[in-house]
C-alpha positions in Angstrom: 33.6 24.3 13.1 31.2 21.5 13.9 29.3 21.7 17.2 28.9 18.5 19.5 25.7 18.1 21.6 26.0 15.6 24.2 23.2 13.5 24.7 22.9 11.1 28.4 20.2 8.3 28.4 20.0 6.6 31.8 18.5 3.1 32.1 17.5 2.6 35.7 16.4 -1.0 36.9 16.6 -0.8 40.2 14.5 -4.3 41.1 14.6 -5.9 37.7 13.3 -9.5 39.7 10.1 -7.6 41.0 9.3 -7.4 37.0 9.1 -3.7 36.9 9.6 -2.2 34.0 12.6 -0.3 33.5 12.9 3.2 34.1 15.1 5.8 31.2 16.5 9.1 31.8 17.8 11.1 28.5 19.3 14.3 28.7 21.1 16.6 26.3 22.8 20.1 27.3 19.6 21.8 26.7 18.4 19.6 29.8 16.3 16.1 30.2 14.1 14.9 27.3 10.8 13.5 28.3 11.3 9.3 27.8 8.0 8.1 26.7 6.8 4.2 27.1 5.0 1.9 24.7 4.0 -1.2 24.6 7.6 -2.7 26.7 9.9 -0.2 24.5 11.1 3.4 25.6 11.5 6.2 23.0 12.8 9.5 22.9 12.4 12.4 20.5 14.5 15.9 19.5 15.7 17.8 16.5 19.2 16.3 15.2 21.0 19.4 14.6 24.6 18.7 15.0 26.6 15.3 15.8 25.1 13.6 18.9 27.2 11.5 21.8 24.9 9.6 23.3 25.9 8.1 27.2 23.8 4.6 28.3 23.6 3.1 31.6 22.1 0.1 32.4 21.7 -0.2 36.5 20.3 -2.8 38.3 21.6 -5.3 35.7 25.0 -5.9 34.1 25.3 -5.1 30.4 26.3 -8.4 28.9 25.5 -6.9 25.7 24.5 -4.2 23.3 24.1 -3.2 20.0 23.1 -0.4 18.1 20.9 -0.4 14.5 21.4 0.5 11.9 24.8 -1.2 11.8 25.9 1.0 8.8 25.2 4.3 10.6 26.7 4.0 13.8 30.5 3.3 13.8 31.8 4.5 17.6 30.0 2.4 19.8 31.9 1.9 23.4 31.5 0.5 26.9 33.4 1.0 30.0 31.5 -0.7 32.7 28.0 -0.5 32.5 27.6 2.8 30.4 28.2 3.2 26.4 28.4 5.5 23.8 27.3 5.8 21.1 28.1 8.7 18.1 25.6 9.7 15.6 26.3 11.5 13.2 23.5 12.4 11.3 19.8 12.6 11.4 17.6 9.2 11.5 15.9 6.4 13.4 18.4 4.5 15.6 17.8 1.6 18.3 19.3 0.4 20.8 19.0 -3.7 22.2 20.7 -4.1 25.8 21.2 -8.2 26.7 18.9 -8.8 24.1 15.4 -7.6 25.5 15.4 -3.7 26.2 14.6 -1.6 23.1 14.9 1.7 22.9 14.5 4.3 20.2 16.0 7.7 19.2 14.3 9.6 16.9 16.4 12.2 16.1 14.4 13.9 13.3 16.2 17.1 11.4 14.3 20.2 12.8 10.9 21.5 11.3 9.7 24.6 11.8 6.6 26.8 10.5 6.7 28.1 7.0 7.8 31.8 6.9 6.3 32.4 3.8 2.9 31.4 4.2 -0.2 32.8 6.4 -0.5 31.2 9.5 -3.9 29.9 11.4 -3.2 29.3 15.0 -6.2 26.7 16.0 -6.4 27.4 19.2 -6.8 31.1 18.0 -10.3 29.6 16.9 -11.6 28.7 19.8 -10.3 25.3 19.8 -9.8 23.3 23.0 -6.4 21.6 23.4 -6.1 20.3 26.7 -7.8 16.7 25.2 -10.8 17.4 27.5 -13.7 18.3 25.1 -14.5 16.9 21.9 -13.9 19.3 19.3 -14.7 17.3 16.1 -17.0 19.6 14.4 -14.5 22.9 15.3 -11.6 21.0 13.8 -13.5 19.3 10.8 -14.8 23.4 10.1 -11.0 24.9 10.5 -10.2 22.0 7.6 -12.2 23.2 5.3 -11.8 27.0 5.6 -8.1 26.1 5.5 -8.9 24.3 1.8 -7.6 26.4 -0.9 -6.6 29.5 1.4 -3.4 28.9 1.2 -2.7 29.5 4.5 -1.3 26.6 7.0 -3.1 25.5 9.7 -0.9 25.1 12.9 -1.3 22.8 15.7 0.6 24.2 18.6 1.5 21.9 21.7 -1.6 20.1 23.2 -3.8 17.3 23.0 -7.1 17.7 20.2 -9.7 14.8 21.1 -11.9 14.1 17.9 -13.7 11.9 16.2 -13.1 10.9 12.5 -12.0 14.1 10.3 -11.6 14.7 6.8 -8.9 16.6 4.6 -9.4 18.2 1.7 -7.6 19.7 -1.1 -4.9 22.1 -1.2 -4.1 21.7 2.5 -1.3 22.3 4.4 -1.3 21.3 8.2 1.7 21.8 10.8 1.8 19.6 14.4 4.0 20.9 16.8 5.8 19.3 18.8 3.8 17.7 21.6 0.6 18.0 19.3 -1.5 15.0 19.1 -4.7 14.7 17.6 -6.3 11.9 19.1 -9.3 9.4 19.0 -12.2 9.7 21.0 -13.0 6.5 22.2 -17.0 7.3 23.4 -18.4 6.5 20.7 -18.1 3.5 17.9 -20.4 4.5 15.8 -19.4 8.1 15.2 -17.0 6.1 12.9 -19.0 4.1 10.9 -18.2 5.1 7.4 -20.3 7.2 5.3 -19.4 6.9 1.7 -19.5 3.6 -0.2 -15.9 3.0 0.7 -17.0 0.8 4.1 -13.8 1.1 5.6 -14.0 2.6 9.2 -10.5 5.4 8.9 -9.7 7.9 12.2 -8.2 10.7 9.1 -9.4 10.6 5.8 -7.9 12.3 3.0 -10.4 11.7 0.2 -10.4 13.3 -3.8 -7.8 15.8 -2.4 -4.8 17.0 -4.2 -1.7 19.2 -3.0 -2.1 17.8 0.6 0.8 18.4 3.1 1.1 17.3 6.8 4.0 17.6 8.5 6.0 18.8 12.1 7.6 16.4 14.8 3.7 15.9 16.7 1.1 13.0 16.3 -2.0 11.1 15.6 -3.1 8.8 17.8 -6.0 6.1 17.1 -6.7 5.0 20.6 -6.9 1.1 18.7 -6.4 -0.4 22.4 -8.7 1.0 23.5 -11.0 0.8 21.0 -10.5 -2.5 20.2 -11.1 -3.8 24.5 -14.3 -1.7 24.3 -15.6 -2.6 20.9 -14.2 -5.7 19.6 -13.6 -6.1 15.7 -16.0 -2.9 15.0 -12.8 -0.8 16.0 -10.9 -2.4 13.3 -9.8 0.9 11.3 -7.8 2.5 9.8 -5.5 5.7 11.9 -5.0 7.0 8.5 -7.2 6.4 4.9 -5.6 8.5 1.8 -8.4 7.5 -0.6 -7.7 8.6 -5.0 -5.8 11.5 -3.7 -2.6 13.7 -5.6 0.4 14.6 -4.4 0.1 14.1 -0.8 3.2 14.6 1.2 3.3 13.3 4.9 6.6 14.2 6.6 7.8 14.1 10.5 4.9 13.1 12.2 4.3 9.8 14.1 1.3 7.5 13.4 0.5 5.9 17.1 -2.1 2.9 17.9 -4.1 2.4 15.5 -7.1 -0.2 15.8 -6.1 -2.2 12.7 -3.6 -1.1 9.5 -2.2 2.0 10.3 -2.0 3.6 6.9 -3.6 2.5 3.6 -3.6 4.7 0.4 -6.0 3.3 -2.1 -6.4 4.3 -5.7 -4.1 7.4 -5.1 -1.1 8.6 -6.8 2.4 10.6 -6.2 2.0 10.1 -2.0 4.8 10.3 0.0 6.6 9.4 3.6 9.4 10.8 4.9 10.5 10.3 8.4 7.2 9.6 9.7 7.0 6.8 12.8 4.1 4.5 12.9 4.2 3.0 16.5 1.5 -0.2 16.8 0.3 -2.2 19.2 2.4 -5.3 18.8 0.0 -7.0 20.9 -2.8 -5.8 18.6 -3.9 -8.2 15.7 -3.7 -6.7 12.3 -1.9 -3.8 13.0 0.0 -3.4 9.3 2.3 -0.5 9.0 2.2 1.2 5.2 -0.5 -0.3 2.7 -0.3 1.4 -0.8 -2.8 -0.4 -2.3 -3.8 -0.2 -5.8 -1.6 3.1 -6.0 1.0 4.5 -8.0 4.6 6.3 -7.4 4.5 6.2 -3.8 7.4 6.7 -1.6 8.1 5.6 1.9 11.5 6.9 2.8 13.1 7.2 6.1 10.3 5.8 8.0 10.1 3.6 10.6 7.4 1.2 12.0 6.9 -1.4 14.4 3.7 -3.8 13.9 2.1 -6.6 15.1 1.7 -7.6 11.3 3.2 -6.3 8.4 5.6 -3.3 8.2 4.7 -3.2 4.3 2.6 -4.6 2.4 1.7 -3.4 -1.4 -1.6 -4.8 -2.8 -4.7 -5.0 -4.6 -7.7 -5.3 -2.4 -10.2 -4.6 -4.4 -11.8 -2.6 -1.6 -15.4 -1.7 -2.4 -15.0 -2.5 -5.7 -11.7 -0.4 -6.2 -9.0 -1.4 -8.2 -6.3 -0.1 -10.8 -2.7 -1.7 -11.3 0.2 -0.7 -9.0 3.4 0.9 -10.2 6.3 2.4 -9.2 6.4 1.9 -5.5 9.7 2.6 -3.6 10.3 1.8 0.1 14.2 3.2 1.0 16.7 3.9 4.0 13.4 2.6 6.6 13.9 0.8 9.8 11.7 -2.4 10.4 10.3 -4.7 13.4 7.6 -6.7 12.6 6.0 -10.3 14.0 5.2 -10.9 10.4 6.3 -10.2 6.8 8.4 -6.9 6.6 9.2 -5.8 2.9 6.0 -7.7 1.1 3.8 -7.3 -1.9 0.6 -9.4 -1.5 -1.6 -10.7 -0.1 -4.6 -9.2 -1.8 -3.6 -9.2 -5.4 -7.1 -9.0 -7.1 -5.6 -6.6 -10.1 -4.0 -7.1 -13.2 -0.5 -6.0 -12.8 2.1 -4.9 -9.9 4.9 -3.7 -11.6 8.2 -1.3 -10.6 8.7 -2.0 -7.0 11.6 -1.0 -5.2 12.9 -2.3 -1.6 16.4 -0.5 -1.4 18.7 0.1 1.4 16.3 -0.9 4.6 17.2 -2.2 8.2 15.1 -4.9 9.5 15.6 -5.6 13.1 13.2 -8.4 13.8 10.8 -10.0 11.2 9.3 -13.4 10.8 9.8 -13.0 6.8 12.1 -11.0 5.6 11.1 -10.8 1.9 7.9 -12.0 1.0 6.2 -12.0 -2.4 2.5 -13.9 -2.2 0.0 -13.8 -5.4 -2.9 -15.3 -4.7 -5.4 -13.8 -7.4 -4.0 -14.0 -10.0 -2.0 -10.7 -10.9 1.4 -10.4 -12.6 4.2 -9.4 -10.7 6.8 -7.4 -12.5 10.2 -5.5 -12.3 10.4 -6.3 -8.0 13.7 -5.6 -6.5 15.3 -5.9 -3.4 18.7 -3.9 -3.1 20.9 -3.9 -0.3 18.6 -4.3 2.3 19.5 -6.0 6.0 18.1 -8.1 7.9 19.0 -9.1 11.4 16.5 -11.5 13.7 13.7 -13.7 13.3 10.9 -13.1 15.4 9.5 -17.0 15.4 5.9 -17.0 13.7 3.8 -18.7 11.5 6.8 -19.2 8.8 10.6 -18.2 10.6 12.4 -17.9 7.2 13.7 -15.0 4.9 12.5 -15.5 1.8 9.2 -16.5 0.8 7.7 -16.2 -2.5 4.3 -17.8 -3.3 2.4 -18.2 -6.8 -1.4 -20.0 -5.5 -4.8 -20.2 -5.8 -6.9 -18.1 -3.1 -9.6 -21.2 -4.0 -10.6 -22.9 -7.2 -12.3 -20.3 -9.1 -8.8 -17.8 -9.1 -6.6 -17.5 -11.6 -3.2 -18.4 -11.1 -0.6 -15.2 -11.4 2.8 -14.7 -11.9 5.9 -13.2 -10.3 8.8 -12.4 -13.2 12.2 -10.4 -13.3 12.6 -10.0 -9.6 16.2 -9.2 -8.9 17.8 -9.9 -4.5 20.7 -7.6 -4.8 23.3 -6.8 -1.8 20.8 -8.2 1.1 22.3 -9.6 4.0 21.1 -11.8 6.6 22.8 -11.0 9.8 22.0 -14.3 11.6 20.5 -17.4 9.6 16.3 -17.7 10.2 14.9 -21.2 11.4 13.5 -22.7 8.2 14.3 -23.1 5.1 13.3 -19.9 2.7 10.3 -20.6 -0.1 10.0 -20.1 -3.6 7.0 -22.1 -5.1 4.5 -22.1 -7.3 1.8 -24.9 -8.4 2.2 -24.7 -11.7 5.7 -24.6 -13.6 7.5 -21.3 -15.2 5.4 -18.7 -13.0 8.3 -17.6 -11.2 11.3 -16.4 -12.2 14.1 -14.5 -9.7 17.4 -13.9 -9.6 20.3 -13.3 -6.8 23.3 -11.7 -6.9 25.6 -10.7 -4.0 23.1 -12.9 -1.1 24.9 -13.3 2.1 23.9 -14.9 5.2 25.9 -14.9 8.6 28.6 -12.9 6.8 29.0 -15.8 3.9 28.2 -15.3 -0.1 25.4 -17.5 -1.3 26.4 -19.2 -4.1 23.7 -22.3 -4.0 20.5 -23.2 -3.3 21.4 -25.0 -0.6 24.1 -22.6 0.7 21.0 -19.8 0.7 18.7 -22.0 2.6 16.0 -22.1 -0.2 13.5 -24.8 -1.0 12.2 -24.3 -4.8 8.9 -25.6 -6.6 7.8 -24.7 -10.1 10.4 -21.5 -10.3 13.6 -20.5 -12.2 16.5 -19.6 -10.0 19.8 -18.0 -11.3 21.9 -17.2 -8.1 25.4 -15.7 -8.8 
C-alpha cells in the first residue's frame, strides 16, 4: 500500500511594493524544511521516498498564474484561491513559476545513505573542524590521501569545512551528508594559483585518478561572489576540475557559486552525473554549468543547473596544450535555465573530431538558444542528436532563437570544419523565440541536418519557414 507524505510550501509576501523579497515556508509531516535563498530564487531539499502532495500559497499577491516544470512529470496541478497543489510522483528536479517571476525549486532527491559494507572514516573523528571557522586545508587534503586506495569511505557529516584548493586521488570514495558543505576560503587568491602546467585555477581537482566516487545530498561551494568582488578576473576558476581521470562517478551533491565554469572534465573518460545541482551566480559572467571537454563517454543524467552562461557546453579547448577527440557524450532527463546557449557543442573546437552526442529527453525552462552547434576551428561534427527535448522561454540575449548552428572561421588562419548527420527528433518549442533560428555556414555542403517530428507552439514543422529557420550553405531535410 503506497504511503502519501504531504508536503506544504508557503509563499509569504506580505509588502510585495516595499520590494522585499519574498518569504517561503515548506513543511512535510516530519515538520518544516529549511527554505534556502539564492540569487532571487528559493529552494528546498529532502529525500523523495513516497508520492508527495505539495500545498502553495502565494499571500500578499493574487496568483494570476502558475505552472509547474517539467510539464511531462507533473499531471495534478490545482488551485482553489490562492493555494495549489501539486502531486509528484516520483523522484526529480521540479519548479515552480508563480505570475511569471517567483521561482522555486524542489529537489526531491531519492535518499542516500552510507555504505554498509564499507569501513567508515568519520572526519571530524580526525580532528577536523566543521563549524566553517578554521581553515583546515592541509587536515582535509592529508585525510584524502590516506583515504586513497584504503578502501574505506570518507564521510562528511553535517557542517561547514572552509578550505582552500584540494585534490582527489585514486580509488576514492567520499560521502557529504546532508548539510555538509565544503567551502572556499576566500582569504587568499593566491593559495589557488595553479601548480601544475595545467594553468587553470580549480577549487576540487581530481587529477590522474581512477575509481573516484562522490556522492550524498551535501555541497561544494566556490565562494565565486565573493571571490570575484574581492579579486576581479584572478578568481575566474573552476568549482570543480576532473583532469585525464577514469571512471569518476559524481551523484547527489550540489555544485554552488562557482567563480567561472562550474565543472569541466578535460582529457578524462567514463565520468558521470546523476542528480547533481549546479546553482550559479546568474549575475556572475562566465558561469558555464557541465564542460566535458576533449572527453569521452560522459554522462550527465538527471541534473540540473542554472547559469549565467551555458548549461552545457561540449568542446575542445585545447587547454594547455590538451587535446584528444570527443565521443560519446550523453546529456538525458536534465532540467535547464540558462541566459545563454543550453544544449551546445562548441565553442572551442580546436580537435579533430566530435562525434556520438546525445541530447535526449531534457526540459529547458529559460534559454536564449535552445540548440546550438558552433565550429569555429575547424573540427568535424558527427552523429549529434537531439531527441525529445523541450523547450519553454527565451531569456532575450545576444541571439533570442532556438536553433543556431554555425560552421566559421575563428580568424583567417583556421580551418573551416563541418557539422554532418545531425538528427532534431521529438523537440518542442513551447512558445515561439524572437528571431528567426540559424543554420549557416560560409562555404557550401559543411552542414547537413535533418528534422523530424519539430513542433513549435503546439504546431508540426513541416517548412523552413513554418520552423522559423534561416539557412546558408547547409542541407535541410525536415519531415
Amino acid at each position: 500500500m503506497k504511503q502519501y507524505v504531504i508536503v506544504f510550501l508557503t509563499l509569504l509576501l506580505s509588502a510585495p511594493l516595499l520590494g522585499q523579497t519574498p518569504d517561503f515556508v515548506f513543511s512535510n509531516t516530519n515538520g518544516k524544511i529549511p527554505v534556502q535563498a539564492y540569487k532571487g530564487y528559493h529552494y528546498v531539499k529532502f529525500p523523495f521516498q513516497s508520492k508527495v502532495t505539495a500545498y502553495v500559497t502565494l499571500k500578499g499577491e493574487d496568483t494570476e498564474s502558475v505552472e509547474v516544470f517539467p510539464k511531462g512529470k507533473v499531471s495534478e496541478v490545482n488551485q482553489i484561491q490562492n493555494t495549489v497543489s501539486i502531486a509528484l510522483y516520483e523522484p526529480g528536479v521540479y519548479m515552480l513559476r508563480l505570475n511569471k517571476k517567483h521561482k522555486f525549486f524542489i529537489f526531491a532527491d531519492e535518499p542516500y545513505s552510507l555504505p554498509t559494507d564499507k569501513p567508515i572514516i568519520n572526519i571530524v573523528d580526525l580532528g577536523i573542524d566543521n563549524t566553517g571557522r578554521e581553515n583546515m586545508t592541509s587536515q582535509i587534503q592529508k585525510a584524502l590521501e590516506n583515504a586513497s586506495g584504503s578502501g574505506a569511505v570518507l564521510y562528511f557529516p553535517k557542517g561547514d569545512y572552509k578550505t582552500f584548493p584540494l585534490t582527489i586521488g585514486r580509488n576514492t570514495h567520499l560521502f557529504l551528508d546532508e548539510d555538509a558543505t565544503i567551502m572556499a576560503d576566500t582569504s587568499d587568491i593566491k593559495r589557488y594559483y595553479p601548480t601544475d602546467d595545467l594553468g587553470t585555477k580549480r577549487f576540487i581537482y581530481i587529477k590522474d585518478a581512477e575509481n573516484v566516487k562522490i556522492h550524498g545530498a551535501g555541497s561544494i561551494n566556490g565562494n565565486g561572489k565573493v571571490l570575484r568582488t574581492r579579486y576581479g578576473d584572478e578568481a575566474r576558476m573552476r568549482l570543480m576540475m576532473i583532469f585525464r581521470s577514469k571512471n569518476v562517478d559524481i551523484e547527489g551533491l550540489m555544485f554552488k557559486d562557482p567563480g567561472s565554469w562550474n565543472t569541466q572534465i578535460l582529457c578524462s573518460e567514463d565520468v558521470s552525473f546523476n542528480a547533481v545541482k549546479l546553482m550559479n551566480d546568474i549575475e556572475l559572467s562566465n558561469t558555464d554549468g557541465f564542460d566535458p571537454d576533449a572527453s569521452k563517454r560522459v554522462l550527465i543524467e538527471n541534473c540540473f543547473a542554472y547559469c549565467s552562461d551555458d548549461n552545457v557546453a561540449i568542446k575542445i579547448t585545447k587547454t594547455s596544450g590538451y587535446m584528444q577527440n570527443v565521443e560519446d557524450i550523453t546529456v538525458r532527463g536534465c532540467l535547464f535555465l540558462t541566459k545563454k546557449s543550453s544544449l551546445k557543442v562548441g565553442t572551442e573546437t580546436r580537435g579533430l573530431l566530435m562525434k556520438n552526442i546525445l541530447f535526449e529527453d531534457n526540459d529547458v525552462i529559460e534559454s536564449d538558444r535552445g540548440m546550438a552547434l558552433y565550429v569555429s576551428d575547424g573540427a568535424t561534427l558527427e552523429n549529434i542528436r537531439y531527441i525529445n527535448n523541450r523547450f519553454e522561454y527565451n531569456y532575450p540575449d545576444a541571439k533570442r532563437c532556438g536553433i543556431n548552428f554555425v560552421v566559421r572561421k575563428r580568424n583567417k588562419d583556421s580551418k573551416l570544419g563541418m557539422i554532418k548527420d545531425v538528427l532534431i527528433k521529438d523537440c518542442f518549442f513551447e512558445n515561439s523565440f524572437p528571431k528567426m533560428s540559424e543554420i549557416k555556414s560560409e562555404a557550401k555542403g559543411l552542414i547537413n541536418v535533418h528534422i523530424e517530428n519539430l513542433y513549435i507552439e503546439n504546431q508540426k514543422v513541416s517548412s523552413l519557414s513554418e520552423g522559423q529557420i534561416e539557412v546558408k550553405n547547409s542541407n535541410i531535410e525536415i519531415k
